[in-house]
C-alpha positions in Angstrom: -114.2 -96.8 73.1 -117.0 -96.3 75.1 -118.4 -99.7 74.3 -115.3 -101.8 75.2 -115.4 -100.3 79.1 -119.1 -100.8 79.1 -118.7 -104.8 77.9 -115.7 -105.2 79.7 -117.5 -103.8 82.8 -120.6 -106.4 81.9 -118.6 -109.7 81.6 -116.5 -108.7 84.7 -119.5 -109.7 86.4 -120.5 -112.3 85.1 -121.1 -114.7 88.0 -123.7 -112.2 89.3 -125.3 -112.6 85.4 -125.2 -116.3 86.1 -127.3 -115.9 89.1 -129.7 -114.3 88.0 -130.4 -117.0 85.5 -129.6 -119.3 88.3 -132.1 -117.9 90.1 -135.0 -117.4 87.1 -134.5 -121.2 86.4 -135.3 -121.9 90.0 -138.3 -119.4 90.1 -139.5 -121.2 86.8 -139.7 -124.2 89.1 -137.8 -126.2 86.2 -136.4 -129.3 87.0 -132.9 -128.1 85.5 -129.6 -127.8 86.6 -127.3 -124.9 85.5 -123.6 -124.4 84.1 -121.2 -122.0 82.9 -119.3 -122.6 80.1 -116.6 -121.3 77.6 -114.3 -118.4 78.6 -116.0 -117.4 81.5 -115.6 -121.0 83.1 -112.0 -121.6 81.0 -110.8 -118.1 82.5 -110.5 -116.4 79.0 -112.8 -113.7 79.0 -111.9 -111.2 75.7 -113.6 -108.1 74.8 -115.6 -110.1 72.3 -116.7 -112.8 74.7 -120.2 -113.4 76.1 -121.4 -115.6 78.7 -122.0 -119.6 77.7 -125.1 -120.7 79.8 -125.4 -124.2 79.6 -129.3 -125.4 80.9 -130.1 -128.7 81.6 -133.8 -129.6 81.2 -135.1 -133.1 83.1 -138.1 -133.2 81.3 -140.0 -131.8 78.3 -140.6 -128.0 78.7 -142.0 -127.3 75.5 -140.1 -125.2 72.7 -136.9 -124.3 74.3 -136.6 -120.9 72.4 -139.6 -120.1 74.3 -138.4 -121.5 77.2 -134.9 -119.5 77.0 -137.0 -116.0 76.4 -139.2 -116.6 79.7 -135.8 -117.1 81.6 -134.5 -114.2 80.4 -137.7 -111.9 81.1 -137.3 -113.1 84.5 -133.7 -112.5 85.4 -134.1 -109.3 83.4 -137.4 -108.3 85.4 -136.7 -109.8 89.2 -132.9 -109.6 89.2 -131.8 -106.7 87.0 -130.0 -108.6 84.3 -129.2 -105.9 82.1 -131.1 -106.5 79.2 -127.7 -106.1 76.8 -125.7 -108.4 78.7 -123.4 -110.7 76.8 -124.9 -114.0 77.8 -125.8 -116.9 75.0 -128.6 -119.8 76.9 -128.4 -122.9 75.6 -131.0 -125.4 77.1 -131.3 -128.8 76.1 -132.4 -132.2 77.9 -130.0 -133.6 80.2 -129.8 -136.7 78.1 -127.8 -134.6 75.8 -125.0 -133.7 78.4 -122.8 -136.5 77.1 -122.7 -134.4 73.9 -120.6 -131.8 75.5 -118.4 -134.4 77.6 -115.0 -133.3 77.1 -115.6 -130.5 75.2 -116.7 -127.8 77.8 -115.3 -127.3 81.4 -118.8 -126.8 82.7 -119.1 -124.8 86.5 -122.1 -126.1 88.3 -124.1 -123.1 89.3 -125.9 -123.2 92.5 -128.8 -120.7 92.9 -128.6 -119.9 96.7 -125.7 -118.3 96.5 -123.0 -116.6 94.1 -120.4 -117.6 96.3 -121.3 -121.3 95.7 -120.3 -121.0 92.4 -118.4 -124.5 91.9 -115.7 -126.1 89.5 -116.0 -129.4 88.3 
């Protein structure tokens, strides 16, 4: 029982989860733009849900599994992103955006802010 509060309690903020990654991505001085998508963007957050982080990569930055664990580190290390929060990152090129066209309801996440947290 314990675990459900604790989750529950982790995805209710998720938009402060976002910004830290936001905010890593920025710090990373990536050339990327960042969206939330899924449940937490769709308003159907379950106890079995994480957080879909969509991460969209201008250029080549290398292996993106790499890439995904040096975001991470950061939000983890500079902006206290628990380090069991619910969240899935999923970084590809921006050419690959039309993949997900229709499918997703992505929210465009701005990194100055959490309250500039946008629909689209």
């Amino acid at each position: 029982m314990f675990w459900v509060k604790h989750h529950i309690e982790h995805l209710r903020n998720w938009r402060r989860a976002v910004e830290a990654v936001a905010k890593a991505v920025e710090d990373l001085k990536l050339d990327a733009e960042v969206y939330v998508f899924g449940g937490a963007a769709e308003n159907r957050l379950t106890v079995l849900s994480d957080i879909d982080v969509l991460i969209c990569v201008r250029k080549e930055e290398g292996d993106f599994r790499e890439l995904k664990k040096k975001i991470l580190i950061r939000a983890m290390d500079k902006y206290n992103l628990p380090w069991d929060y619910p969240i899935e990152l999923h970084v590809h090129p921006t050419e690959e955006i039309s993949l997900f066209k229709g499918k997703i309801k992505p929210i465009k996440v701005h990194p100055q802010a959490e309250k500039h947290l946008e629909a689209r």
